[in-house]
PyMOL Python script that loads the backbone (N, CA, C, O; Angstrom):
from pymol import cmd

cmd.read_pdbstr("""\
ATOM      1  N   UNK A   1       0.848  -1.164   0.000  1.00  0.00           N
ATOM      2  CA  UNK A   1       0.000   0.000   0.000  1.00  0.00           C
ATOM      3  C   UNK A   1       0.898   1.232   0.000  1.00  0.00           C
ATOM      4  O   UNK A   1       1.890   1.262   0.728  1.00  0.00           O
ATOM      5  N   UNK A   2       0.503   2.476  -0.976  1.00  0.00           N
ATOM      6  CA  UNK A   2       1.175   3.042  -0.466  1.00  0.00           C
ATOM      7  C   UNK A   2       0.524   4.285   0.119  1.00  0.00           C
ATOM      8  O   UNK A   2      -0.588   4.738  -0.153  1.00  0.00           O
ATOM      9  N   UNK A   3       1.717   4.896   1.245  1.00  0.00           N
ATOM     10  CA  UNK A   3       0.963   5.377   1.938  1.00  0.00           C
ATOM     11  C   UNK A   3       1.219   7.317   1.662  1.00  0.00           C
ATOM     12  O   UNK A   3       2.286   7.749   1.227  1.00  0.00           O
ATOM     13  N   UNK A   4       0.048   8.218   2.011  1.00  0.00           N
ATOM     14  CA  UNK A   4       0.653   9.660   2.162  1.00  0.00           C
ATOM     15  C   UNK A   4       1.717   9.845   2.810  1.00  0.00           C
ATOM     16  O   UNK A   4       2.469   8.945   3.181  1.00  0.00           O
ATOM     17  N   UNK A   5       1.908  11.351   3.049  1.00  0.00           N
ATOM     18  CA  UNK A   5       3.112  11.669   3.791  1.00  0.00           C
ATOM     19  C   UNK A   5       2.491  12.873   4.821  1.00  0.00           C
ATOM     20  O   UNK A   5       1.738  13.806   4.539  1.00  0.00           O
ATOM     21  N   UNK A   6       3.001  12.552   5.915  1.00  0.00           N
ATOM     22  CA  UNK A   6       2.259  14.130   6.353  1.00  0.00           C
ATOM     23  C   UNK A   6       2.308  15.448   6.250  1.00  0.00           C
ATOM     24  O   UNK A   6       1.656  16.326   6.814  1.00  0.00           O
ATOM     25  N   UNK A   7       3.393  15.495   5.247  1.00  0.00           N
ATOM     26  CA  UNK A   7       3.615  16.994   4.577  1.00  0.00           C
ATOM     27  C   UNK A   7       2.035  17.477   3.800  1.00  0.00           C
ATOM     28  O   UNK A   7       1.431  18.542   3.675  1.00  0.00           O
ATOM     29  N   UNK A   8       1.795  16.048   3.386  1.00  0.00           N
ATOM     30  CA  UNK A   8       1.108  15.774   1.962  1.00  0.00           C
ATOM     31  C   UNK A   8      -0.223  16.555   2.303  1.00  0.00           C
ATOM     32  O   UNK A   8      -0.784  17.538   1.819  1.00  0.00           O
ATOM     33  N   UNK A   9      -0.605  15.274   3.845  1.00  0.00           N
ATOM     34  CA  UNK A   9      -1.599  15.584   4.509  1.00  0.00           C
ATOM     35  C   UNK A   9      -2.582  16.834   4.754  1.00  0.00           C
ATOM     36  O   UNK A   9      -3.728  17.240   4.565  1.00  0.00           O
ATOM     37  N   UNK A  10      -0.375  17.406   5.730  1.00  0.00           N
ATOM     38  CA  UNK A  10      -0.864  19.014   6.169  1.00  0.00           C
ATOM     39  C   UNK A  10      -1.273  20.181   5.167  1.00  0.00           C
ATOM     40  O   UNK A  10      -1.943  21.191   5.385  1.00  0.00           O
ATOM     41  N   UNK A  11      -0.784  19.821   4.238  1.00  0.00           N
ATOM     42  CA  UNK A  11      -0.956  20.607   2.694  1.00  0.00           C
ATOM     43  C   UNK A  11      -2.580  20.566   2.383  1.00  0.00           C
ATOM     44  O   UNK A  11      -3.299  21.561   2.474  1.00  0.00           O
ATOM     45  N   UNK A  12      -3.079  19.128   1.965  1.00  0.00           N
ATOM     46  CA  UNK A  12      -4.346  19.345   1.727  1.00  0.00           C
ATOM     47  C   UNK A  12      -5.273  19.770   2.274  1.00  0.00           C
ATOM     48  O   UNK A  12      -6.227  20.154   1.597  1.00  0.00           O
ATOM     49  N   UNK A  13      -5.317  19.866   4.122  1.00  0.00           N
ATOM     50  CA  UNK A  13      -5.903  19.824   4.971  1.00  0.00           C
ATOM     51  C   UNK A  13      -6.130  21.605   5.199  1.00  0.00           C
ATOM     52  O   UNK A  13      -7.190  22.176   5.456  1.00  0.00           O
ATOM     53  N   UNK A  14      -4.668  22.260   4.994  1.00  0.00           N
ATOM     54  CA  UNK A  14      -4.947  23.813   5.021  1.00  0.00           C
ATOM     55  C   UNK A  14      -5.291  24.150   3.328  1.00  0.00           C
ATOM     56  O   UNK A  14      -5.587  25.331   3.148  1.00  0.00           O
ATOM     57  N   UNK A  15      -5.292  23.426   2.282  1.00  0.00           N
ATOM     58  CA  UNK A  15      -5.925  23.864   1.435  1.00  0.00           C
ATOM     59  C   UNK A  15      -7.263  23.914   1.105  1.00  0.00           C
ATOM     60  O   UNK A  15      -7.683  24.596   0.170  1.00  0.00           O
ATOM     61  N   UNK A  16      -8.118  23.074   1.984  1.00  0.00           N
ATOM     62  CA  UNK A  16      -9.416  22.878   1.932  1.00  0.00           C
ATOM     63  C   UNK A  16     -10.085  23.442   3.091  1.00  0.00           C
ATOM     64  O   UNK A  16     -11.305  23.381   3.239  1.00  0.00           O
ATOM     65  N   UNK A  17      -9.085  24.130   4.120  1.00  0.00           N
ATOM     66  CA  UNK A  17      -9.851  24.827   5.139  1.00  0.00           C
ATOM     67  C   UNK A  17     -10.308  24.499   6.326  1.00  0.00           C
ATOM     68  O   UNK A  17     -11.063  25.066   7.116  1.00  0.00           O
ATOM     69  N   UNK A  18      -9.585  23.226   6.340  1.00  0.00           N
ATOM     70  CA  UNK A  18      -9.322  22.547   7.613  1.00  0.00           C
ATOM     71  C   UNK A  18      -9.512  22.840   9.001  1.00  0.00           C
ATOM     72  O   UNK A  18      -8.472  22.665   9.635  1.00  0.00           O
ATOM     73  N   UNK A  19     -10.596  23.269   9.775  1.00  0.00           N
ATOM     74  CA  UNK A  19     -10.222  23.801  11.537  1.00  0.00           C
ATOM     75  C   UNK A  19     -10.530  22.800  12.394  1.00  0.00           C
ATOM     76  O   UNK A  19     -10.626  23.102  13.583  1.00  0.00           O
ATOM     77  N   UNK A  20     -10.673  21.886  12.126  1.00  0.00           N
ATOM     78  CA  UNK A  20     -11.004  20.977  13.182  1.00  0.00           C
ATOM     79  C   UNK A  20      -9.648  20.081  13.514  1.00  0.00           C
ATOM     80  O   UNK A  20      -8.820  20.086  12.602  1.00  0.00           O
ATOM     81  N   UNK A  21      -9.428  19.585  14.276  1.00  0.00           N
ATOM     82  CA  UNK A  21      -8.165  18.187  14.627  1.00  0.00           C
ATOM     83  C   UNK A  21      -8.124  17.219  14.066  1.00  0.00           C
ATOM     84  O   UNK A  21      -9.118  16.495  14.024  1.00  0.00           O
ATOM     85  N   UNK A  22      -6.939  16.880  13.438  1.00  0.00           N
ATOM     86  CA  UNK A  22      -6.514  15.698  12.704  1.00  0.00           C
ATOM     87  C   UNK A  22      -5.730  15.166  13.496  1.00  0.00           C
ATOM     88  O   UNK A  22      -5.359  15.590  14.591  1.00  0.00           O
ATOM     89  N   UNK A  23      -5.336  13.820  12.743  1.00  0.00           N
ATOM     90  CA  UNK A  23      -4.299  13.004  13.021  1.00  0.00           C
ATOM     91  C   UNK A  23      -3.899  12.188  11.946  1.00  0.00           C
ATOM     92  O   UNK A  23      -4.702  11.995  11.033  1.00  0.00           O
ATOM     93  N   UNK A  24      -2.566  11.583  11.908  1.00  0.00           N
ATOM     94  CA  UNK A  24      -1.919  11.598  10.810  1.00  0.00           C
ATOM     95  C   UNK A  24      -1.602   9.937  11.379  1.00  0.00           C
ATOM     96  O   UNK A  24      -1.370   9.697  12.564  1.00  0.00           O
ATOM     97  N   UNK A  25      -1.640   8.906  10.332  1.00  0.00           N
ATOM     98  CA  UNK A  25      -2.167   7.532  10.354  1.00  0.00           C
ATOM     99  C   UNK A  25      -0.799   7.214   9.463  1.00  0.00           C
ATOM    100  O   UNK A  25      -0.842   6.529   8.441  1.00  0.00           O
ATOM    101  N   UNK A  26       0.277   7.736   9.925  1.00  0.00           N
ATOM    102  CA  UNK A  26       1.559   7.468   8.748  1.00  0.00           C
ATOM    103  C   UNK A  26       1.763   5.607   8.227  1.00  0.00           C
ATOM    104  O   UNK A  26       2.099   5.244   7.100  1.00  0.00           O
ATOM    105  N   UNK A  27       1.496   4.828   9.228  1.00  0.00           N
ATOM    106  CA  UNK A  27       1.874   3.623   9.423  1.00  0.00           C
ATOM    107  C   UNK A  27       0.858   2.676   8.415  1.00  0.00           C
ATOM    108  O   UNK A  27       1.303   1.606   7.998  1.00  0.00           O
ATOM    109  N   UNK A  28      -0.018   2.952   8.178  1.00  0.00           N
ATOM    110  CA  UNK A  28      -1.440   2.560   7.644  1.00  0.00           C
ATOM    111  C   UNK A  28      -1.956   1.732   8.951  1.00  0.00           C
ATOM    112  O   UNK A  28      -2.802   0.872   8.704  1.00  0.00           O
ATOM    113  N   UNK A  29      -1.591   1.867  10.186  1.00  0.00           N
ATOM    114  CA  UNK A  29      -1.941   0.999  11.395  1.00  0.00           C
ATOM    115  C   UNK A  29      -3.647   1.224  11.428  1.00  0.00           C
ATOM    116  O   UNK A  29      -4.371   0.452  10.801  1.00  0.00           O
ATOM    117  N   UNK A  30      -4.030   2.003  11.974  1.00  0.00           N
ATOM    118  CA  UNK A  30      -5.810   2.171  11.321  1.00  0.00           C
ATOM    119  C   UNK A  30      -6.233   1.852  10.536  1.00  0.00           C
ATOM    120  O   UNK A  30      -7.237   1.155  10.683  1.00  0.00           O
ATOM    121  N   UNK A  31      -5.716   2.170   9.106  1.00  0.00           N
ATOM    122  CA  UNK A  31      -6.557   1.883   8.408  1.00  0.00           C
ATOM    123  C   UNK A  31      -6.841   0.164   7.952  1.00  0.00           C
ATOM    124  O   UNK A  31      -7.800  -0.520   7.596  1.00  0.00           O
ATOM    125  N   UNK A  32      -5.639   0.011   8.165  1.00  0.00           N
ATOM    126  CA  UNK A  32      -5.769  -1.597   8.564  1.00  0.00           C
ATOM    127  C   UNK A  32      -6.673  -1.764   9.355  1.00  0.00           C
ATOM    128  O   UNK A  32      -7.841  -1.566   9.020  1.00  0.00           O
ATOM    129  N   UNK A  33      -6.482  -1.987  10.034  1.00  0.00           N
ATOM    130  CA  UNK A  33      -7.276  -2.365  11.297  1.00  0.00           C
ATOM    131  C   UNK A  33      -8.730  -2.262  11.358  1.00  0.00           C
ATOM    132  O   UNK A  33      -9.469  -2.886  12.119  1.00  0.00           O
ATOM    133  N   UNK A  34      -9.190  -1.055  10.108  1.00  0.00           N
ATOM    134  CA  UNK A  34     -10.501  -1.066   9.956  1.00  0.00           C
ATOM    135  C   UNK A  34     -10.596  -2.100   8.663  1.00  0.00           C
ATOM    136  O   UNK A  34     -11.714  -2.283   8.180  1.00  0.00           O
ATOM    137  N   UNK A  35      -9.525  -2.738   8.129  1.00  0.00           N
ATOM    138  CA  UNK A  35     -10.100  -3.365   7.010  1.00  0.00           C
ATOM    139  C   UNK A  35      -9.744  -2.613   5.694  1.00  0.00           C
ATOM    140  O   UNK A  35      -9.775  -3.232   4.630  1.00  0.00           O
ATOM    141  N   UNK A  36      -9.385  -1.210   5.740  1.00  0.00           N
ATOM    142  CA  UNK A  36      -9.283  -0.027   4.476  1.00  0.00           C
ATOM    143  C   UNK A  36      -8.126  -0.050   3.671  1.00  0.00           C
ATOM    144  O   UNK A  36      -7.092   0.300   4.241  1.00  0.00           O
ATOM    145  N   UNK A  37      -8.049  -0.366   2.518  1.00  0.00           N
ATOM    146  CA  UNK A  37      -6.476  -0.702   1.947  1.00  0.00           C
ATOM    147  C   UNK A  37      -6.280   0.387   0.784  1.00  0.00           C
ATOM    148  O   UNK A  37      -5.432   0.217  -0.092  1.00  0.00           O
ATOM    149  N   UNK A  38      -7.113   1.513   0.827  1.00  0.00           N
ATOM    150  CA  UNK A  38      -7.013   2.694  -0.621  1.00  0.00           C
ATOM    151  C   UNK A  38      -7.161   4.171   0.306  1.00  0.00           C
ATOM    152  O   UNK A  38      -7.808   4.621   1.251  1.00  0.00           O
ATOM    153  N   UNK A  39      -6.220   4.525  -0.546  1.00  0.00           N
ATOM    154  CA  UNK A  39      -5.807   5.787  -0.148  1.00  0.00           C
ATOM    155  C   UNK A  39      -6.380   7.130  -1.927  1.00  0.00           C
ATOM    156  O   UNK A  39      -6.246   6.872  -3.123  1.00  0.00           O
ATOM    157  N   UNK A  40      -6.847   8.154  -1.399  1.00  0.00           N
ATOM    158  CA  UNK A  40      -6.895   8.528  -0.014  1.00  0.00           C
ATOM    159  C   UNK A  40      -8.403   8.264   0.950  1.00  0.00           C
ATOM    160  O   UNK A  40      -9.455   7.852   0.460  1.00  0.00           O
ATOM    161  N   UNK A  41      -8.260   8.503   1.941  1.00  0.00           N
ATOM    162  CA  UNK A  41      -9.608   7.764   2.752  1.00  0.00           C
ATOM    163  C   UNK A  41     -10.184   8.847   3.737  1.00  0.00           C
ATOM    164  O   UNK A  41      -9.131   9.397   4.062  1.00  0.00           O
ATOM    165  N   UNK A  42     -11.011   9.398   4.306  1.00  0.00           N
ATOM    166  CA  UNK A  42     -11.059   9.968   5.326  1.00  0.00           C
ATOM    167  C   UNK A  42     -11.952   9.520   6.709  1.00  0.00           C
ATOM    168  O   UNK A  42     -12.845   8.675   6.742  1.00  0.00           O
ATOM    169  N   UNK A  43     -11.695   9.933   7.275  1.00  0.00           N
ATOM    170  CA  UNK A  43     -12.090   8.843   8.663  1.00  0.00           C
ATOM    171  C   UNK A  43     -13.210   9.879   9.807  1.00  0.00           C
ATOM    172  O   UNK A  43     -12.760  10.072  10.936  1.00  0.00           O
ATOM    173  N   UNK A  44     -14.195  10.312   9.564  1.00  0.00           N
ATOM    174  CA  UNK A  44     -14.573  11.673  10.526  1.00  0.00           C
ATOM    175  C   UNK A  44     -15.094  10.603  12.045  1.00  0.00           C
ATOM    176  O   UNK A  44     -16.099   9.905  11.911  1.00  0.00           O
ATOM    177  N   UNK A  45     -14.521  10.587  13.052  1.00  0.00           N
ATOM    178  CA  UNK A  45     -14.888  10.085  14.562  1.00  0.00           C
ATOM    179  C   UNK A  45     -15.776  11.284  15.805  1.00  0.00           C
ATOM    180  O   UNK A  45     -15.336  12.043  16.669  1.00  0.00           O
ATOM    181  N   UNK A  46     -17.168  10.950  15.334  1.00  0.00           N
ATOM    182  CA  UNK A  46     -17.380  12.298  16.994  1.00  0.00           C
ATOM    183  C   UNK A  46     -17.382  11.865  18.130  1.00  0.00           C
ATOM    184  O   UNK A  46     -17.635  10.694  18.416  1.00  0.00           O
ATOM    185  N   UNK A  47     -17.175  12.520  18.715  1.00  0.00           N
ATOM    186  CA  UNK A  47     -17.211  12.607  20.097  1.00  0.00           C
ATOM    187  C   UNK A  47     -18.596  12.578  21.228  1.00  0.00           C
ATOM    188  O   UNK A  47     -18.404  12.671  22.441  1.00  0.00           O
TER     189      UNK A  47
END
""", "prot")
cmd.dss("prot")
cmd.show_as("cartoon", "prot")
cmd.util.cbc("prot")
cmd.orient("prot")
């Protein structure tokens, strides 16, 4: 798999206007774990 970078990440994230909290999944350890093997993916979790 291959995976982003978090440059990549932080880039898209302030290009689209981003204010809420991220986190950066460098390892693909999540997305594994949910089963998810394609990038790119987004993951929204509330609270």
């Amino acid at each position: 798999m291959s995976l982003d970078t978090l440059e990549r990440g932080a880039s898209y994230a302030e290009d689209a206007g981003v204010t809420f909290p991220s986190a950066f999944d460098g390892d693909g350890e999540v997305l594994s774990s949910l089963g998810l093997n394609n990038l790119p993916y987004s993951l929204l979790i509330g609270c």
